[in-house]
Structure formats: structure tokens, C-alpha cells
C-alpha positions as CSV (number, residue, x, y, z in Angstrom):
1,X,2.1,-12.2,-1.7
2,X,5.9,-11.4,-2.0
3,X,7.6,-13.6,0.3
4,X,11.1,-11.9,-0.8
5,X,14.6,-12.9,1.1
6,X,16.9,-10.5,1.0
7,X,20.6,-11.4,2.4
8,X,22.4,-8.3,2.6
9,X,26.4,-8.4,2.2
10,X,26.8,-11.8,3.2
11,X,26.9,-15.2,1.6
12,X,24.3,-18.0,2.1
13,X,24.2,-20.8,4.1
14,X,22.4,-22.9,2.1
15,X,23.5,-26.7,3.5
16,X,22.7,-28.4,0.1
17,X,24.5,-31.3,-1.8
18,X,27.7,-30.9,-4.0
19,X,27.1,-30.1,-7.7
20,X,27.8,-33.3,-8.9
21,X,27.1,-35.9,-6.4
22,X,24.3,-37.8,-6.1
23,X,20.7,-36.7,-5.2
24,X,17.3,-37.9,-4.5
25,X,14.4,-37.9,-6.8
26,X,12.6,-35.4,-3.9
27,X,15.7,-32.9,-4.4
28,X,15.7,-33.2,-8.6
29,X,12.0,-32.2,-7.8
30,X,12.0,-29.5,-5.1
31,X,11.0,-26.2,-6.5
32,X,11.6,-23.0,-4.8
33,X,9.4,-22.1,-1.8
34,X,8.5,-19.3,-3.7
35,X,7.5,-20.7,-7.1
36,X,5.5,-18.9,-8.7
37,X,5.4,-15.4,-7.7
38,X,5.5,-13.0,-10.2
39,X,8.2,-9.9,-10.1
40,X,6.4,-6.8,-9.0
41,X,7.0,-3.2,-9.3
42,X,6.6,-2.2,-6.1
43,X,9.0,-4.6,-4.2
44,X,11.6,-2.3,-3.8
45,X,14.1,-3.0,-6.1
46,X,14.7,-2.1,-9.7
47,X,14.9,-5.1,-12.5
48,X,16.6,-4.1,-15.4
49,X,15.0,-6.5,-17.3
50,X,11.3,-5.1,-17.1
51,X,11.1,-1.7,-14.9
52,X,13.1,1.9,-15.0
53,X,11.9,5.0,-13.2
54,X,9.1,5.7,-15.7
55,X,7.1,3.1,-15.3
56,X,8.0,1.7,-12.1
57,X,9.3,5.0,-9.9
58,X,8.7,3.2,-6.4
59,X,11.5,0.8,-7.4
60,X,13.8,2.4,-9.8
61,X,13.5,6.1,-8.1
62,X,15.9,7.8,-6.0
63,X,18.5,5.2,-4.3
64,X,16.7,2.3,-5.6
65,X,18.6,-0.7,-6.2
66,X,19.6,-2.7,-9.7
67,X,19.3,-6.1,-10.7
68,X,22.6,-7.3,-12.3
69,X,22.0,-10.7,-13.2
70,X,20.5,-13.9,-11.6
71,X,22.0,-17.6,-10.8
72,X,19.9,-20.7,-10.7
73,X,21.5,-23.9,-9.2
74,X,20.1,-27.9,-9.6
75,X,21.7,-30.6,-7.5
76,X,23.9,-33.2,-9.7
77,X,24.0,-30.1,-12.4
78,X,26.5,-26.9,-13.3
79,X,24.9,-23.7,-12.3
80,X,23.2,-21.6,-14.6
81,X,23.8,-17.8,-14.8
82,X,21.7,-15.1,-17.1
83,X,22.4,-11.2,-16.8
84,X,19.2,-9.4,-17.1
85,X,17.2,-10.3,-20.9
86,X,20.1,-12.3,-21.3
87,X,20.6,-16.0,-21.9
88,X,20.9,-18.7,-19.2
89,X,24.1,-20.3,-19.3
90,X,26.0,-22.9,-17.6
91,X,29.2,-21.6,-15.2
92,X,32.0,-21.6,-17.7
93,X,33.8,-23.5,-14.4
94,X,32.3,-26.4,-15.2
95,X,32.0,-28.3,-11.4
96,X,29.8,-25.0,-9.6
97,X,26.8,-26.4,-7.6
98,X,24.5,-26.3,-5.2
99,X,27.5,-26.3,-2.6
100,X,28.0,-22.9,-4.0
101,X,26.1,-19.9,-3.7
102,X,25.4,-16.5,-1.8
103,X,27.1,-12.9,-2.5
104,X,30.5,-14.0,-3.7
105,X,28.9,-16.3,-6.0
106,X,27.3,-13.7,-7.1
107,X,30.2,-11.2,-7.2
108,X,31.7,-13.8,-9.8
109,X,30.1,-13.0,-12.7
110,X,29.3,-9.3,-11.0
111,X,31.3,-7.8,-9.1
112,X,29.3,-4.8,-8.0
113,X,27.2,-7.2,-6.5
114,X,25.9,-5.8,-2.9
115,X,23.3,-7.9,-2.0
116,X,21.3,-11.0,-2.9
117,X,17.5,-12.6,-2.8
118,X,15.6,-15.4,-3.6
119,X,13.4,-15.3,-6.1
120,X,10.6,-17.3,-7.7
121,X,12.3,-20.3,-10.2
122,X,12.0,-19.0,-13.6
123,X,11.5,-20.6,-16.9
124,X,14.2,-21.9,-19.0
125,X,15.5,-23.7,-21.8
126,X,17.1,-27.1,-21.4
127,X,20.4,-25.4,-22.7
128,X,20.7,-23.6,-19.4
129,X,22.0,-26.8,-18.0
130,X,25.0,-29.0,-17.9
131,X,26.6,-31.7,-16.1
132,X,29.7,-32.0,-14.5
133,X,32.9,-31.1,-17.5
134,X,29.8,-29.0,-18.8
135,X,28.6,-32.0,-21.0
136,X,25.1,-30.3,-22.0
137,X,22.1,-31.9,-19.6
138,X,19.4,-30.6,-22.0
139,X,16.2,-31.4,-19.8
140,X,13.9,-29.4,-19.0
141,X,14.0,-28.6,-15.3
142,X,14.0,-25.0,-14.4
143,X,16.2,-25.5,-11.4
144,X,15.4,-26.6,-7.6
145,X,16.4,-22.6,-6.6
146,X,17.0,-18.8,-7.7
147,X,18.7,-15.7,-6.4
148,X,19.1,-12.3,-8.3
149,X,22.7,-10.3,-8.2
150,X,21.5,-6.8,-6.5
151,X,23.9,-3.9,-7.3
152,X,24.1,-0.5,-5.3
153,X,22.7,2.9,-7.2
154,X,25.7,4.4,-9.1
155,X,26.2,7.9,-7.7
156,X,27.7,10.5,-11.2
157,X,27.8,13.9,-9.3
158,X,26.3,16.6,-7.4
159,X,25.2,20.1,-7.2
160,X,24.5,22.3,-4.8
161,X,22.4,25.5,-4.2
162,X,22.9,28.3,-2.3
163,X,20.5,31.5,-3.5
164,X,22.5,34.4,-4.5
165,X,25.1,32.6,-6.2
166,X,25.8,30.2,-9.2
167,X,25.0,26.5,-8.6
168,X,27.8,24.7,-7.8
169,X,28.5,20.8,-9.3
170,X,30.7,17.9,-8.6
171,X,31.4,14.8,-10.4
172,X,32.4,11.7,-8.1
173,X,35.9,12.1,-6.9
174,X,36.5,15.7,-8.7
175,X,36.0,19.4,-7.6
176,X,33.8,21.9,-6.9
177,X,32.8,23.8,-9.8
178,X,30.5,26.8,-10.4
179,X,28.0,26.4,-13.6
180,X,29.7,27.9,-16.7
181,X,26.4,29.3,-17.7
182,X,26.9,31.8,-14.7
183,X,23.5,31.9,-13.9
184,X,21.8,28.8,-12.9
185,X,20.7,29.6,-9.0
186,X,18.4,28.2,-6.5
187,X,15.6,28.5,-8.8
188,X,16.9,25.4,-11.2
189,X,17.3,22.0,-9.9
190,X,15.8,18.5,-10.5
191,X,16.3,15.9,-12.6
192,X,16.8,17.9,-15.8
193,X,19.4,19.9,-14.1
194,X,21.9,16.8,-13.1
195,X,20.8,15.7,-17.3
196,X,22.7,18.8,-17.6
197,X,25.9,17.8,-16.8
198,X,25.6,14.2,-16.6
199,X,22.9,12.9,-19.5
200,X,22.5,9.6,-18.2
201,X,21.3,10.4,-14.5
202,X,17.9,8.7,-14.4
203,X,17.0,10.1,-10.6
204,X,18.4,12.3,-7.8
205,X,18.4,12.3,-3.8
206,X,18.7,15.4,-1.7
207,X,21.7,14.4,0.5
208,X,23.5,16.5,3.5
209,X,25.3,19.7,2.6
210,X,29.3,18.8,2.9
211,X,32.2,20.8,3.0
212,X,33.3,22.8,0.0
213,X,36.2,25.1,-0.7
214,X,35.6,29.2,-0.7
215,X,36.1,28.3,-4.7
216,X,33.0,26.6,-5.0
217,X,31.0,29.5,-5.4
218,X,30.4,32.3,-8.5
219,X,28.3,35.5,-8.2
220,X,26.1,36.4,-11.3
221,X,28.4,37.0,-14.5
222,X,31.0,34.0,-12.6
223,X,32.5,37.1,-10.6
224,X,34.2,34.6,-8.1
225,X,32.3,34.8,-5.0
226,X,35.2,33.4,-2.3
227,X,33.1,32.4,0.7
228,X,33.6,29.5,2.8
229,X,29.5,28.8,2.8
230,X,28.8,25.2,1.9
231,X,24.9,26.0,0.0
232,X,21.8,25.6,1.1
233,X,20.7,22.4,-0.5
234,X,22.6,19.2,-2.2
235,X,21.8,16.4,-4.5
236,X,23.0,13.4,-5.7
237,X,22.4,12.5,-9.3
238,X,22.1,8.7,-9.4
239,X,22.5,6.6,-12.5
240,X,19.9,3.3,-11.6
């Protein structure tokens, strides 16, 4: 069972004690209610750490969404951060806690940060801790909670079709500009085709048509087609 929380663009309210105050022997001890679930393609989101869109496409497909890093927190300790494969180490601020959490927390160490969840308490080594003025804890505890650092899907370009004339492509933020090969139509497309332009696009997303200038568009040969048609079809190409 995946009894995930997701808490979208918004910050936790968590109601737990200060980093370094005082706490009970029952809160040293509490593990997270979902201890021991395992991380599973399949969940909907895409960890960096263990799946990509060849062996886990349901999560790191089109418009899937990217683990950036987690954060684990202990009451009376620092909290620890690891990006994904990385090491678990204490906040560099030295007085972070459990009073301290949710999306901006998360936005700290990465701020592309979108979104957040609680996830099963993880194993780690007792350097991931430290006390208060990050004076190393070293114990063993893997921490009373966890949350991974969700990113959005970063969008490279576009193309778009329209049969007759020469694709059309877009990087983010630039313009409208027919392939230079001056004959790719609506009989090329896919994956391969945004690798064309942008080699690290990992998947694509048919998306509306939008509004492009007469320029936009090349007959065979590039003869400059001039026609205010937006195409017939438009994708994004999607770094995960």
C-alpha cells in the first residue's frame, strides 16, 4: 500500500517541537506513519535516484514530475538534507528543526521546488545528524519524519506540424523557426524528433496549437510559405 501525502504549493503545518528543545522519549522514538513502504514505480512521480522513462515510463513519461532532493527532521536535532544518491547532511544553518518544514523549506536547498510529500523514513548514517551549533550527534536514528523536494517537468521547446509544409520548432522563450533540413513534415515527430534539436529531451506531450507568426512556416526546398495557419498538431519536448 502507498499511503503517499502530497501537499501541493503550500507549506506544512506540522505543529511539532523546536529543533533544539526538549522532547520525550515517545517523540525521539516515533517513526513515520509510513515506515516502511518501499518507493514504487508506479506512484506517479519520477525519482532520480532509481527510475527514468525507460524503466519506469508511468512515472517519468510525459509531464511526470522529479525528485530533487529529500529532508528528514528529528526533534532536539539539525535537519538533515540529501539531493537524490547523494549524502545526508546536516542544514549548514545549524538551529533548523522540526519547527521547520513544508515547501519553502524545501525551496532552500531547491528552489525549483513545486510541491512536497511524505515519504517512508529512510536509512541513514549517524553523520546525517547534528545537534544544535551542528556539533555532530552521530547516533543512529533515522529520523522521526521525511518529505521529498518535487520539481515541475522542465519544458526545452516545441514543434509543430502542419502537412504540406516544413515542421516548425521553438525553443522556450525564442521564435518560430522552420527546420533547416527543409523537409521534415507531418510524417516525422516523436521523441527522436525533439532529440533533434534538443538532445537531452527525455519525453514529449501533445499540447494545444498556439499562435504563430505567417513566418513560422516553409514550403519544401524552405521556399517561405507566409500563412497565418498555426499547424495541425504541437508538442512539447520535456526534459524529466
Amino acid at each position: 500500500m502507498k499511503n503517499r501525502l502530497v501537499v501541493l504549493l503550500a507549506g506544512l503545518s506540522l505543529g511539532v517541537l523546536a529543533g533544539c528543545g526538549a522532547v520525550s522519549q515517545e517523540e525521539m522514538e516515533l517513526e513515520a506513519n509510513t515506515a516502511g513502504l518501499a518507493s514504487l514505480c508506479g506512484d506517479g512521480y519520477c525519482n532520480t535516484a532509481s527510475e527514468n522513462s525507460v524503466n519506469c515510463p508511468v512515472d517519468c513519461g510525459s509531464g511526470a514530475t522529479t525528485v530533487l532532493g529529500r529532508f528528514s527532521r528529528w526533534c532536539g536535532k539539525v535537519n538533515s538534507h540529501t539531493a537524490p544518491s547523494g549524502a545526508w547532511t546536516p542544514d549548514s544553518d545549524c538551529t533548523s528543526g522540526c519547527n521547520i518544514g513544508g515547501l519553502a523549506y524545501c525551496q532552500k536547498f531547491w528552489p525549483g521546488s513545486v510541491a512536497i510529500r511524505q515519504v517512508p523514513v529512510s536509512s541513514k548514517p549517524a553523520s546525517a545528524w547534528a545537534q544544535a551549533g551542528c556539533y555532530p550527534a552521530n547516533d543512529e536514528y533515522d529520523g522521526s519524519d521525511e518529505f521529498e523536494c518535487l520539481g515541475a517537468p522542465r519544458v526545452v521547446g516545441r514543434f509543430s506540424r502542419w502537412c504540406g509544409k516544413v515542421n516548425s520548432h521553438q525553443s522556450t522563450g525564442g521564435a518560430w523557426t522552420p527546420d533547416s533540413d527543409c523537409t521534415s513534415g507531418c510524417n516525422i515527430g516523436g521523441l527522436s524528433y525533439c532529440q533533434k534539436f534538443w538532445p537531452n529531451t527525455t519525453s514529449i506531450r501533445q499540447v494545444p496549437v498556439s499562435s504563430k507568426p505567417a513566418s513560422a512556416w516553409a514550403q519544401a526546398g524552405c521556399y517561405p510559405a507566409n500563412d497565418e495557419y498555426d499547424g495541425s498538431d504541437e508538442f512539447e519536448c520535456v526534459v524529466d
